[in-house]
C-alpha positions as CSV (number, residue, x, y, z in Angstrom):
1,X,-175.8,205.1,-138.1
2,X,-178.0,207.8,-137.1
3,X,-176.3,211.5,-137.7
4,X,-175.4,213.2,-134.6
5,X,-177.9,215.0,-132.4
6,X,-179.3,218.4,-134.0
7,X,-180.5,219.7,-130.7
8,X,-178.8,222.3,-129.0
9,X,-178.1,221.8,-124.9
10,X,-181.2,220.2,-123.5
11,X,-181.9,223.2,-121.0
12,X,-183.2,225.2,-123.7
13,X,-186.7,225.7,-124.9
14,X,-188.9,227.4,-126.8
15,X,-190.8,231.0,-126.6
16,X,-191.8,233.7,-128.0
17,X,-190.5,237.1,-128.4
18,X,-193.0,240.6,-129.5
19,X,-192.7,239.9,-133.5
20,X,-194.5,236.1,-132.8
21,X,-191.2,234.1,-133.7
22,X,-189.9,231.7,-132.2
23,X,-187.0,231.9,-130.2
24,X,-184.7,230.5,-127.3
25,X,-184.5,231.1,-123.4
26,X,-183.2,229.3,-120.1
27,X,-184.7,227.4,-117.2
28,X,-183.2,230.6,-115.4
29,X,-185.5,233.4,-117.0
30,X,-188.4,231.0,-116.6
31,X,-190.8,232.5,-113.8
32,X,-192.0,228.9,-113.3
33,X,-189.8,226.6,-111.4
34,X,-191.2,223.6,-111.5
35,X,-190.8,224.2,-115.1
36,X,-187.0,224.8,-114.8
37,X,-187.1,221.6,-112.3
38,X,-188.0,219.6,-115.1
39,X,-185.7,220.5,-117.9
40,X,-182.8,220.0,-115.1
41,X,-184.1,216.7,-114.6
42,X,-184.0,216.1,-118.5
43,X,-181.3,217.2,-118.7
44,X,-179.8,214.5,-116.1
45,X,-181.9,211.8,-117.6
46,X,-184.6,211.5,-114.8
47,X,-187.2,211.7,-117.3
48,X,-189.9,209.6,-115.4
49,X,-189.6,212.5,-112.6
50,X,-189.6,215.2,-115.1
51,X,-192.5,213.9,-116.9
52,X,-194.3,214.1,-113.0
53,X,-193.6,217.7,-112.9
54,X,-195.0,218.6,-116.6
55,X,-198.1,216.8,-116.7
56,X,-199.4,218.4,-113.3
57,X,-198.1,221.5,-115.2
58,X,-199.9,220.6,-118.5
59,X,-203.5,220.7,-116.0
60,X,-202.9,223.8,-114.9
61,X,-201.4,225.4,-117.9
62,X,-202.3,223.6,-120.4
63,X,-201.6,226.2,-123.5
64,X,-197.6,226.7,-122.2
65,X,-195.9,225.8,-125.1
66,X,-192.8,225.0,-123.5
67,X,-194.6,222.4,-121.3
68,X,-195.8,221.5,-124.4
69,X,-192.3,221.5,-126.0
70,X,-190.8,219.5,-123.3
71,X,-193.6,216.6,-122.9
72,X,-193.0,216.3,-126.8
73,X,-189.7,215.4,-126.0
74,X,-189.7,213.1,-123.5
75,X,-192.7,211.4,-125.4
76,X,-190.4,211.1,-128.3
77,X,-188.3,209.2,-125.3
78,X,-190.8,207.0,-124.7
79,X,-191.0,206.5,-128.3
80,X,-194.7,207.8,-128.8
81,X,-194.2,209.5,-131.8
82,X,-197.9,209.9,-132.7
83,X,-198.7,212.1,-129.7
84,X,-195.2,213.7,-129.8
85,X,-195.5,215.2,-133.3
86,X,-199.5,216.1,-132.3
87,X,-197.6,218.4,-129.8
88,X,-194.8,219.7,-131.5
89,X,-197.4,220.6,-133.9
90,X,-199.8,222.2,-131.7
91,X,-197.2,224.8,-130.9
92,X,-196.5,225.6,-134.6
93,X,-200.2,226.3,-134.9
94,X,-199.5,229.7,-132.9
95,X,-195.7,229.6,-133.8
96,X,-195.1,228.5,-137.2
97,X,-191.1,230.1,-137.6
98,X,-190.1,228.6,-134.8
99,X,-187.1,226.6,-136.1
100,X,-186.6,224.8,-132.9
101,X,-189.7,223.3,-132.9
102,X,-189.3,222.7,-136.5
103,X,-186.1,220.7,-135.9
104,X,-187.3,218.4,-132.6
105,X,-190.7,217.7,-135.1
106,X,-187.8,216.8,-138.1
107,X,-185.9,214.4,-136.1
108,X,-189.3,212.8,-134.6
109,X,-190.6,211.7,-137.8
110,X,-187.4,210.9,-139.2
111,X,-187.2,208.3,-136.1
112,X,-190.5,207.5,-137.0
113,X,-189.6,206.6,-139.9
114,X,-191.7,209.2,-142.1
115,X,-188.9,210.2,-144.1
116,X,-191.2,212.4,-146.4
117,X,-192.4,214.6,-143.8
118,X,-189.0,214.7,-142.0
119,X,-188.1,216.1,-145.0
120,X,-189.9,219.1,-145.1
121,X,-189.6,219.8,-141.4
122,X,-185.7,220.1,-141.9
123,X,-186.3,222.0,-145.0
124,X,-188.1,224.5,-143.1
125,X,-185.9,224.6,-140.4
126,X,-182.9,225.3,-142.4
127,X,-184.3,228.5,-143.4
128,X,-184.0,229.7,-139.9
129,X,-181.6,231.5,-137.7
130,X,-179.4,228.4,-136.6
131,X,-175.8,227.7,-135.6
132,X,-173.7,226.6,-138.3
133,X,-173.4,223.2,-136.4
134,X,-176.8,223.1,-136.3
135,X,-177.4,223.0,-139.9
136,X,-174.7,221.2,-140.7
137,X,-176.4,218.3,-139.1
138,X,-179.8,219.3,-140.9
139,X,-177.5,218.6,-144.1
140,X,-176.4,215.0,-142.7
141,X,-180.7,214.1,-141.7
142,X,-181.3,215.2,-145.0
143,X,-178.6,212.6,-146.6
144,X,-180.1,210.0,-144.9
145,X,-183.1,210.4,-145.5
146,X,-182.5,210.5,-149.4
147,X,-180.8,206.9,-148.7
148,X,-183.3,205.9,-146.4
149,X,-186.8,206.6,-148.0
150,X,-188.6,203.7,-149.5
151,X,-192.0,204.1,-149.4
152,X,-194.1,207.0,-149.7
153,X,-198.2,207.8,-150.2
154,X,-199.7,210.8,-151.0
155,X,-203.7,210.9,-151.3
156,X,-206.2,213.5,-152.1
157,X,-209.9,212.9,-151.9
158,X,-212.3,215.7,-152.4
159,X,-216.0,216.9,-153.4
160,X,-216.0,219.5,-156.5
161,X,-218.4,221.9,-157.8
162,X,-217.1,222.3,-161.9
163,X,-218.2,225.7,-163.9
164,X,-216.9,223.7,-166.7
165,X,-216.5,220.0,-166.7
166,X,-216.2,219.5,-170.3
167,X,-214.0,222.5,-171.1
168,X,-216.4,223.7,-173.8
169,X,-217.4,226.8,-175.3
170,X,-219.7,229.5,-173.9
171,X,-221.4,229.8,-177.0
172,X,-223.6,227.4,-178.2
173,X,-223.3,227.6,-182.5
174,X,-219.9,227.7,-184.8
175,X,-218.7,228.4,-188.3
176,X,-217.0,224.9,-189.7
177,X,-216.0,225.0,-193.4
178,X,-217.9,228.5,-193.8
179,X,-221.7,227.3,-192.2
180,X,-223.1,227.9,-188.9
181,X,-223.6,224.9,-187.0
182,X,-225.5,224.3,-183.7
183,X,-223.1,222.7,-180.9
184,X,-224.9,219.6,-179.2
185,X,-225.9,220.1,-175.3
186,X,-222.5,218.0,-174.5
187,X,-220.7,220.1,-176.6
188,X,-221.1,223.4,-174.1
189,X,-219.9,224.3,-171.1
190,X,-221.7,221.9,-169.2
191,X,-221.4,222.1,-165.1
192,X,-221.4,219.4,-162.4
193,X,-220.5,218.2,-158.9
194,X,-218.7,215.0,-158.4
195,X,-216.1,213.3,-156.2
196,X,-212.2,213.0,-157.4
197,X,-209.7,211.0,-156.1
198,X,-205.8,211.6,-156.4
199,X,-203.8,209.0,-154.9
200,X,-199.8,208.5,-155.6
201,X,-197.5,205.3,-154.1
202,X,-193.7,205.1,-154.3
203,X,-191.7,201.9,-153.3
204,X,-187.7,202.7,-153.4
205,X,-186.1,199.3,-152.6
206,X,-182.0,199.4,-152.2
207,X,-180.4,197.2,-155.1
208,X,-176.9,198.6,-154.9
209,X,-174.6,201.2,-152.0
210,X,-176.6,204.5,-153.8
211,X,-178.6,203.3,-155.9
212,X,-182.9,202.3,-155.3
213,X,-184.9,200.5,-157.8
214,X,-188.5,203.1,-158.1
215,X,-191.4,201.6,-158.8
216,X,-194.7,203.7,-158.5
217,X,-198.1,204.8,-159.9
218,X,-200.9,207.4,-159.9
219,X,-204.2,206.8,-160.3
220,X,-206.8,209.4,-161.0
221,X,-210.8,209.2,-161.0
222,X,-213.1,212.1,-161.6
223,X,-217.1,211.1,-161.2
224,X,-219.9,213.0,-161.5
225,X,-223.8,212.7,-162.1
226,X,-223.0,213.0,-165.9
227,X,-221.1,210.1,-166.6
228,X,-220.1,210.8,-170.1
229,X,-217.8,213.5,-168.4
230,X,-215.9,211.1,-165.8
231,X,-212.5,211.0,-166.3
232,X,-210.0,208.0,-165.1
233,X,-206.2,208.0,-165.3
234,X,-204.0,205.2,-164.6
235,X,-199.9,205.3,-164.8
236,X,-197.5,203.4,-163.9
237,X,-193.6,203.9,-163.9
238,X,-190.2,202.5,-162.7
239,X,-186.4,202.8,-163.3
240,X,-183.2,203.4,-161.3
241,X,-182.6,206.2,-158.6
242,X,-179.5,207.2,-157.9
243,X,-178.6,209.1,-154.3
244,X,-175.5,210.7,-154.4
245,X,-174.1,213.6,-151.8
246,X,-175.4,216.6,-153.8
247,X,-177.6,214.9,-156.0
248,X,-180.4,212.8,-156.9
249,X,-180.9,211.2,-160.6
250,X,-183.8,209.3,-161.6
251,X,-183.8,207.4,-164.8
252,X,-187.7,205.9,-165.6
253,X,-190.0,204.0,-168.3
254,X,-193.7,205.0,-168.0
255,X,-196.8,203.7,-169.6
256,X,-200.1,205.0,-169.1
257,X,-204.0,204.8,-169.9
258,X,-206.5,207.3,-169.7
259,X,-210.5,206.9,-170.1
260,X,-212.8,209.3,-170.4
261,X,-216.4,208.9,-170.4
262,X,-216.1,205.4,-169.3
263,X,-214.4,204.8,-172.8
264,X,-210.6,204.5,-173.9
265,X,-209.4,208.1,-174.2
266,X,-205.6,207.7,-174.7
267,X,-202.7,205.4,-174.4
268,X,-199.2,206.5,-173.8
269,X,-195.5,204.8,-173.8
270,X,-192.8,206.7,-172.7
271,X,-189.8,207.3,-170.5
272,X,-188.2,210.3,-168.8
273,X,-184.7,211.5,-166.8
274,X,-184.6,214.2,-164.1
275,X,-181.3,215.5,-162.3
276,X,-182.1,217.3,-158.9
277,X,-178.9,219.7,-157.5
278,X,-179.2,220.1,-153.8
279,X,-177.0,224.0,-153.7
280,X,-177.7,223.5,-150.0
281,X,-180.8,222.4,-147.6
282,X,-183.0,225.4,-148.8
283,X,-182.3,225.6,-152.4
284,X,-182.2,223.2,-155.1
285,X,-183.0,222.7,-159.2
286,X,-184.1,220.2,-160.9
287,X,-184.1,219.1,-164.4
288,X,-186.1,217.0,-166.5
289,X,-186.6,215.4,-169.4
290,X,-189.5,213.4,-171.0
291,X,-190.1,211.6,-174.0
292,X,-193.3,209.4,-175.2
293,X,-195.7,208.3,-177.9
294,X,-199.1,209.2,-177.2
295,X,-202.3,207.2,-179.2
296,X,-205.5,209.0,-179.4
297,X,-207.8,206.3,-179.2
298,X,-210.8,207.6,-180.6
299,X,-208.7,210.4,-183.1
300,X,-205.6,208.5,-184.1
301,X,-205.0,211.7,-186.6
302,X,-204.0,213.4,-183.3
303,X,-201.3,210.6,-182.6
304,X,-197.6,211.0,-182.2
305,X,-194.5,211.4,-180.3
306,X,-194.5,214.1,-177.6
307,X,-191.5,215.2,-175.9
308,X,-191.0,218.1,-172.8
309,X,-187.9,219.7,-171.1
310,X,-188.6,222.1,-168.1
311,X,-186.5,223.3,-165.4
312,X,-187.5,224.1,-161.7
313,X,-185.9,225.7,-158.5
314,X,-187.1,225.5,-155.2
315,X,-186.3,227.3,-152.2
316,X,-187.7,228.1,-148.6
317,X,-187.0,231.6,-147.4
318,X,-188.1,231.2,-144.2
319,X,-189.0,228.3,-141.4
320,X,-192.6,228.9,-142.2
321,X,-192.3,229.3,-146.2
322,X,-191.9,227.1,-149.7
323,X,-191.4,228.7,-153.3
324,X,-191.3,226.8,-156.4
325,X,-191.2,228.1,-160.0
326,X,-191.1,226.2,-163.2
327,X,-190.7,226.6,-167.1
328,X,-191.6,224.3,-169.5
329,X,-191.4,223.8,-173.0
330,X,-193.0,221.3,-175.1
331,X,-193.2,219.8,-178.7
332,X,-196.1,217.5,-179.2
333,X,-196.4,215.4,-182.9
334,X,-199.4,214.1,-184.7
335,X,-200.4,212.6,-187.9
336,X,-201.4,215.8,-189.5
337,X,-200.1,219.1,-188.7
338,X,-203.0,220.9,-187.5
339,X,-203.1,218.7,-184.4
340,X,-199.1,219.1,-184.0
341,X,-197.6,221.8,-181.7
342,X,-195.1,223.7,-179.8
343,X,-196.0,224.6,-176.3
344,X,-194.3,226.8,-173.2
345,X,-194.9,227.0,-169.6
346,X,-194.1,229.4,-166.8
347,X,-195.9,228.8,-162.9
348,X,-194.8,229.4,-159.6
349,X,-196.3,228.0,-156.4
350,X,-196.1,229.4,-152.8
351,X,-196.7,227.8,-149.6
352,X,-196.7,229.5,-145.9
353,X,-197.7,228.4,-142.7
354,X,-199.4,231.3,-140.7
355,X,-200.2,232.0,-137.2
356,X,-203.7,230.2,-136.1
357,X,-202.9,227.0,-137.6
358,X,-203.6,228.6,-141.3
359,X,-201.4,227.3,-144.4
360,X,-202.1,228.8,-147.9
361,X,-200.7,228.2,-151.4
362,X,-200.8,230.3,-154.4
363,X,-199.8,228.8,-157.4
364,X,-200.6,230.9,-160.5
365,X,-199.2,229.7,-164.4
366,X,-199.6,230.8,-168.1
367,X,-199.0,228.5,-170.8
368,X,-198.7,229.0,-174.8
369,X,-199.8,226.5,-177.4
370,X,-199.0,227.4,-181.2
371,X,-199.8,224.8,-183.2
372,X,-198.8,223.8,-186.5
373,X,-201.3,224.2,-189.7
374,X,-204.5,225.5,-189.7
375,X,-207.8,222.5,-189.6
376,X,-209.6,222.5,-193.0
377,X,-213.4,223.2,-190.6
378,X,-212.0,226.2,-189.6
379,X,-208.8,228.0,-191.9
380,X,-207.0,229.3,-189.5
381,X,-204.0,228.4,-187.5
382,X,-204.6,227.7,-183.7
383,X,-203.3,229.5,-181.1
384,X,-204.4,229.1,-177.4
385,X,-203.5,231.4,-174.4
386,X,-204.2,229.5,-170.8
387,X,-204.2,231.5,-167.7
388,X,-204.5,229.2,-164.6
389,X,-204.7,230.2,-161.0
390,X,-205.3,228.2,-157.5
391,X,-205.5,229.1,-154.1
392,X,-205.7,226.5,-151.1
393,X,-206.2,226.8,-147.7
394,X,-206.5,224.3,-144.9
395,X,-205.5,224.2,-140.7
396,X,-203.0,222.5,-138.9
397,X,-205.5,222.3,-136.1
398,X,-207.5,219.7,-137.9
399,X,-206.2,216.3,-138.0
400,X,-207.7,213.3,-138.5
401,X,-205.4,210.0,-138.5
402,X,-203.0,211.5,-140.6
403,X,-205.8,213.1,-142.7
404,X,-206.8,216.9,-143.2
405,X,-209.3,219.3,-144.5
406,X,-208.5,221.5,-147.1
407,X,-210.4,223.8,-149.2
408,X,-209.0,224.8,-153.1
409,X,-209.7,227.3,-155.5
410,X,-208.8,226.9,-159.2
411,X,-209.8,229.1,-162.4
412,X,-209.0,229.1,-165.7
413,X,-209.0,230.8,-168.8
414,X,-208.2,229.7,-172.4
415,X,-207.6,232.6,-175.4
416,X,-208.1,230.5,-178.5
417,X,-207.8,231.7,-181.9
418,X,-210.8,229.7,-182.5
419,X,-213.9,230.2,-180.5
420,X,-214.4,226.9,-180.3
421,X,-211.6,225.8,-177.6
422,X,-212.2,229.7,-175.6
423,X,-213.5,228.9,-172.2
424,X,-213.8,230.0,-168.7
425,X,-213.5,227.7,-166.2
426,X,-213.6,227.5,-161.8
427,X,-213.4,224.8,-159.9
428,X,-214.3,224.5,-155.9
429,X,-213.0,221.8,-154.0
430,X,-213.5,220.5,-150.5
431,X,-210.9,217.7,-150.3
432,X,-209.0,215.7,-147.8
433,X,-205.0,215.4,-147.6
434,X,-202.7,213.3,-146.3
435,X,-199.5,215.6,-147.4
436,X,-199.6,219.3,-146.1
């Protein structure tokens, strides 16, 4: 059973007010009647009349966003989904806090069955000023959707120009066991362009009443015209997920392989738990907890058990606006202790739609790795400082099948207590996204 309508009485629509939000008025303060002719028709379910009225409208006005607004909704009606939701969306392009449109857009995917976008439509429009009634059957979509999503794809594809595909050094000679050395070619920071491909697939079959059965994998592929730097990674996971009112629980066993250079790079067996808290449609925390044994192929000194706790909150402050900030800490074992180590993690990410169709994301992090003995080569202890930053951008405007542009941003810097592993690194992507 479908939760009860979120829209408010038909006869309302969307405009805007001097600050650029979105916000509500009647057929009566329309100055267009034919306009007002057609929500009455709506509203008495003579949509084949009203939908008359609003596409001779649509010719002669065709940026009115609440002939846009109402055509969405009657093609939602109809059942056309694809071109409702490429309206609903124009409007956001010019209004992206208007929580109404937000909602409509919501319950069209939902019915669409895109459960993952739904998602983060309601999300959004939660954060908005809405009638308690209103949200309270934001809270029941979002319910359902946690019961009803069972599939889910996310894919990344883009072209990237790499300062520093290999992570090494800037300088090109070090000091092992007291002697200068000369590093190889491959050895330095060595730059590139290539192509890499992210894509992720979920499948969340119903075994029991609230429980799903996930089963899903990642597979990433970095190529460029060096080959002894293309990197390859392939996991796979599944285990239980349990949907309860407030929460969500997943319990899963992992294994993965990772090649780089073409060659066998690392194996890894493992399993993890994470407990998500829904406080309400806005805000939530998660927890989570992994555990695995990781096998350095070509170093098996470096092999051992590796565990990681972190905790996250999540919260949208506005219809047009997504935080996220995470800590992590980390404890990573190997054969001999200069390869062991301790590590911690703090990020936060930021996502806002904008006016023009614009959507950026910030999502700066520092992490800290001590580790646990000094390596004979060099006689001291390492200790590494990362600073990582990225910036994306992309438009709403541009959608291709699903599929949009988006241009990314991402530098870092490691402080190592041994030159060595100190580097500098940006990375400039021109990628395509099916999850914005």
């Amino acid at each position: 059973m479908l939760p009860a309508d979120i829209a408010s009485p038909p006869a309302i629509v969307v405009t805007s007010d001097d600050s650029g939000m979105g916000s509500v008025t009647t057929a009566a303060q329309d100055p267009l009647r034919d306009r007002g002719a057609a929500e009455r028709l709506i509203a008495a379910g003579r949509f084949d009349e009203a939908r008359q009225i609003l596409e001779k409208l649509e010719q002669d006005v065709p940026q009115d966003r609440q002939v846009q607004f109402l055509l969405a909704l009657l093609d939602r009606q109809d059942r056309n989904y694809d071109r409702a939701i490429r309206r609903f969306r124009r409007i956001l392009v010019d209004e992206p806090k208007a929580e109404r449109v937000r909602l409509e857009l919501g319950r069209t995917f939902f019915e669409a069955g895109d459960y993952v976008s739904a998602e983060r439509q309601f999300r959004y429009a939660r954060a908005g000023k809405i009638p308690l009634s209103v949200a309270q059957n934001i809270d029941r979509y979002l319910g359902a959707i946690r019961q009803r999503k069972t599939f889910s794809v996310n894919l990344l594809l883009s072209v990237s120009s790499d300062s520093n595909l290999n992570a090494g050094p800037a300088t090109d000679a070090i000091t092992l066991y007291g002697l200068p050395f000369q590093l190889s070619q491959n050895a330095r920071a060595t730059s590139g362009i290539g192509v890499v491909g992210d894509i992720q697939a979920e499948w969340a079959p119903r075994i029991a009443p609230k429980t799903k059965l996930l089963v899903g994998g990642v597979v990433h592929r970095a190529q460029y015209g060096h080959s002894e730097f293309n990197d390859t990674t392939l996991l796979l996971y599944a285990g239980p997920r349990i949907n309860l009112k407030s929460w969500e629980l997943n319990l899963r066993g992992s294994a993965a392989r990772r090649w780089y250079g073409e060659r066998p790079y690392t194996d890894q067996l493992g399993g993890g738990f994470d407990a998500t808290y829904f406080i309400d449609a806005r805000l939530g925390v998660t927890g989570t907890l992994n555990v695995n044994y990781t096998d350095y192929v070509r170093n098996p000194l470096q092999s051992g058990m590796a565990g990681s706790v972190a905790l996250s909150a999540f919260y949208a402050p506005t219809p047009a606006s997504f935080i996220r900030g995470t800590v992590q800490f980390g404890r990573q074992d190997a054969k001999i202790g200069g390869y062991a180590n301790r590590s911690s993690l703090a990020g936060i990410q930021y996502v806002t739609d904008l006016k023009g169709g614009f959507t950026v994301g910030v999502m700066p992090s520092v992490t800290r790795i001590a580790y646990d003995e000094p390596l004979a080569a060099f006689g001291i202890t390492r200790r590494d400082t990362q600073f990582s930053g990225q910036l994306s951008l992309l438009n709403r405007r541009l959608d291709f099948f699903g599929l949009t542009p988006k241009l990314v941003y991402t530098y870092m810097r490691n402080d190592s207590s041994i030159p060595l592993y100190s580097f500098r690194r940006s990375k400039f992507e021109l990628a395509i996204t099916s999850s914005f």
